[in-house]
N, C-alpha and C positions, 0 to 999 in steps of 0.2 A: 195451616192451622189444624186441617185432621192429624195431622203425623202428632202435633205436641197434644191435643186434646187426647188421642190412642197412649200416647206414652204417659200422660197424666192421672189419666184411667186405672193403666194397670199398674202405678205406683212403682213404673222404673224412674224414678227424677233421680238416682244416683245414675245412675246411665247417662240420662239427658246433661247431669252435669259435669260429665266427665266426654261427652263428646266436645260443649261447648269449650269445658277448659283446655282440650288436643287442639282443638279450632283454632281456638285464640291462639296459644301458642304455637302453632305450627303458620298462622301470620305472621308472629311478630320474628319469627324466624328469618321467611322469607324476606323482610323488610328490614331484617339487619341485614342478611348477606346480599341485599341490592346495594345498601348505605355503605357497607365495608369494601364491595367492589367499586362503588362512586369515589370512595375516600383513596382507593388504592390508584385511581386512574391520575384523580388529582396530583396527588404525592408523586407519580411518574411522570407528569407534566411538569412538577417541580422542579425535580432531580433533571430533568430532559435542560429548563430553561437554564441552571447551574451552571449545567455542563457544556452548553451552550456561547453562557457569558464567559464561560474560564478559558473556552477556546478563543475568545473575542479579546479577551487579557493578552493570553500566552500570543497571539499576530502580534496584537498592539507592541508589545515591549519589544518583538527582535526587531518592528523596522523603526523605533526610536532610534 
């Protein structure tokens, strides 16, 4: 609370609100490219079981 009472003081609150606004955004940053890498694993797990089933296909049909 000394740091925001010193900064309130000397009348930087444009400072103060250009730290918070970097802040914030440079979380929600981090928190997409966790969610984009979670999404990306996903979709390779997708594409994995696909390609999986289509080799289960391609067996199946030559020992019919």
């Amino acid at each position: 609370m000394d740091a925001l009472q010193s900064v309130i003081e000397r009348g930087d609150l444009a400072h103060l609100a250009l730290f918070l606004w970097a802040s914030g955004t440079s979380g929600l940053l981090v928190w997409t490219l966790k969610e984009l890498a979670a999404c990306n694993r996903r979709f390779n797990d997708f594409v994995t079981e696909i390609a999986r089933l289509n080799a289960m296909f391609r067996r199946d049909g030559r020992e019919g």
